[in-house]
N, C-alpha and C positions, 0 to 999 in steps of 0.2 A: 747140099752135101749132108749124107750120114753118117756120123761117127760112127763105126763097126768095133773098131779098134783105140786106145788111147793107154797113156801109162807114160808113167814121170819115168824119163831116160836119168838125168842127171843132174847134181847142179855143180857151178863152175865160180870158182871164186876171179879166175881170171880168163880172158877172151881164149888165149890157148890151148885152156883145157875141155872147150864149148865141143861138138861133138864137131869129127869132119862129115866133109860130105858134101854133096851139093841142093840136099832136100830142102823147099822154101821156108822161109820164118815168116810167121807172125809175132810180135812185141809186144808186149799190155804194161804199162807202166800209168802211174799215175800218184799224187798227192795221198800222205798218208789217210787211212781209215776210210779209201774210196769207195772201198769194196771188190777189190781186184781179186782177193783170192775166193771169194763168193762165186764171181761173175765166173772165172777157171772151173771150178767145181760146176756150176751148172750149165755151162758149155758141153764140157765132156762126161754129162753126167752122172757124174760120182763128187758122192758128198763130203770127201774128204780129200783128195788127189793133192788138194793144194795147200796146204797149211797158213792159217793165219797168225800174223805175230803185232803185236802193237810197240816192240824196241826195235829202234832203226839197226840196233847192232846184230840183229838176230836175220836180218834179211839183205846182209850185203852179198847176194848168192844169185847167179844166172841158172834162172831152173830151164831145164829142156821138158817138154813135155810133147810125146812122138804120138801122131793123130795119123791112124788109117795107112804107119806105114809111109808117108806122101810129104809129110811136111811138120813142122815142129808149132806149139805154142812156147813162147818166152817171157817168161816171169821173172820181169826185171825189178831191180831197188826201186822203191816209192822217191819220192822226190818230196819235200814240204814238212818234214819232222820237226815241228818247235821246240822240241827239245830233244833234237840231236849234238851235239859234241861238234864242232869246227872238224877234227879229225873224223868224222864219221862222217860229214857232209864232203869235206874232202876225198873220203874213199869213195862215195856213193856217186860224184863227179866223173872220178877217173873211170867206173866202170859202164857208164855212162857214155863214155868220150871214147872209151874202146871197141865197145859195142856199136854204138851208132856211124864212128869213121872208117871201122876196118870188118862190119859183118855184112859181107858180099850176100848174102843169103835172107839176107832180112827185105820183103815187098812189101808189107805196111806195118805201122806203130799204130795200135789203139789206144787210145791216148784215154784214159780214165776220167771222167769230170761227174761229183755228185750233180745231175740235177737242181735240186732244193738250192745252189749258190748261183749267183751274180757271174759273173766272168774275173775270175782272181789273176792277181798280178805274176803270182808263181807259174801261176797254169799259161798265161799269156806267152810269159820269157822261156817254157819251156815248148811252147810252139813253135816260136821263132826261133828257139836254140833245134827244134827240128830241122826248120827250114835251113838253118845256115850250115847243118850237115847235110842237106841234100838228101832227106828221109820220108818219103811222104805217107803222109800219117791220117787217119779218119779220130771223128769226137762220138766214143761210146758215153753216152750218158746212162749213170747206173742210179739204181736205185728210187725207179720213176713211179713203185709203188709206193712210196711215202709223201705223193703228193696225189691229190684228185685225177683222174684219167683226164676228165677234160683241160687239164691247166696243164700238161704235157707240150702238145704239138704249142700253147703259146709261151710256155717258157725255154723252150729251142728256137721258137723266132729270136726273142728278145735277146735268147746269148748271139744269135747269128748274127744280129742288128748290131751286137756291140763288134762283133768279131770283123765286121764290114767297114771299123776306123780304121784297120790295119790290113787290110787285105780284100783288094777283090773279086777272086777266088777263092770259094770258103771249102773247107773239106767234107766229106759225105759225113753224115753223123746217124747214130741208131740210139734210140731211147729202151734202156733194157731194164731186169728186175730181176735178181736172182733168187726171190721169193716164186712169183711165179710164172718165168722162164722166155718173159717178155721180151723181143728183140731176139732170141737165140738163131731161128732160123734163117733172119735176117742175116745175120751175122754169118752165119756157116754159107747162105750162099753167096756171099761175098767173097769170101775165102775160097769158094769154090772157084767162082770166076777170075778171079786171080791168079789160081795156078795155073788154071790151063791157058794163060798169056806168060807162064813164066818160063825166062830162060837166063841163062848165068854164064 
């Protein structure tokens, strides 16, 4: 798929105000400092679409971001802020809980995961807090130029290996680089294939 068209529609502080419509979603959420709004920006090729924040209080916001006309990107709250506020983590819960139970229009979660880490225990509970909404989700790995190219493909085995204590079906996963632009096409045709199976 080629993006022709893209541009931040909205953002929604709560699921109501989300756009209507029946156009598919895609999700990107992940653990603070993933690199989530990097990865946005060099998907849709613009270097700034998506704005980066390092305070969880700055990003309790559902962005819409409208691709080709056909279907939306979703720039949802990071998850894993060590120093967010109990009330902060609490908001970032319920939008969370709103979005994943009741958005009919959502086909896949990319699910954010630095590379360079082990398999974390945040990241794990918010796989399974996918599955138990009944969301199914792929493992973007970002930021796979700050390790050698060759130690790539074997440190995605090794999260795979670990991801096979708890499941044995593991989800597709794509190794990306928002430096320079690794995994995009992957990515896009994914989403390609996706929609043309989607129906609501």
């Amino acid at each position: 798929m080629k993006i022709i068209k893209s541009a931040f529609e909205k953002s929604s502080s709560k699921i109501s105000e989300c756009p209507r419509g029946n156009l598919p979603e895609f999700a990107l959420v992940g653990r603070s400092n993933v690199g989530k709004s990097s990865l946005i920006n060099t998907l849709l090729n613009k270097k700034s679409i998506a704005k980066t924040s390092s305070k969880p209080g700055k990003t309790l916001l559902i962005n819409h971001f409208k691709i080709n006309d056909k279907l939306y990107f979703v720039d949802l709250p990071g998850y894993g802020y060590a120093k967010a506020s109990k009330q902060i983590i609490k908001e970032i819960k319920l939008i969370h809980e709103s979005y994943f139970k009741t958005r009919k229009q959502l086909l896949f979660t990319f699910l954010l995961i630095d590379i360079r880490h082990d398999l974390q225990k945040v990241d794990l509970e918010f796989m399974k807090y996918l599955n138990s909404m009944m969301c199914p989700f792929v493992i973007v790995f970002t930021k796979s130029d700050k390790i050698k190219s060759h130690l790539v493909s074997e440190k995605i085995k090794l999260y795979k290996d670990s991801l096979l204590s708890y499941w044995e079906d593991l989800p597709d996963t794509f190794a990306t680089s928002a430096w320079n632009s690794k995994g995009v096409d992957e990515i896009l045709e994914f989403v390609n294939q996706s929609i043309k199976k989607y129906t609501i």
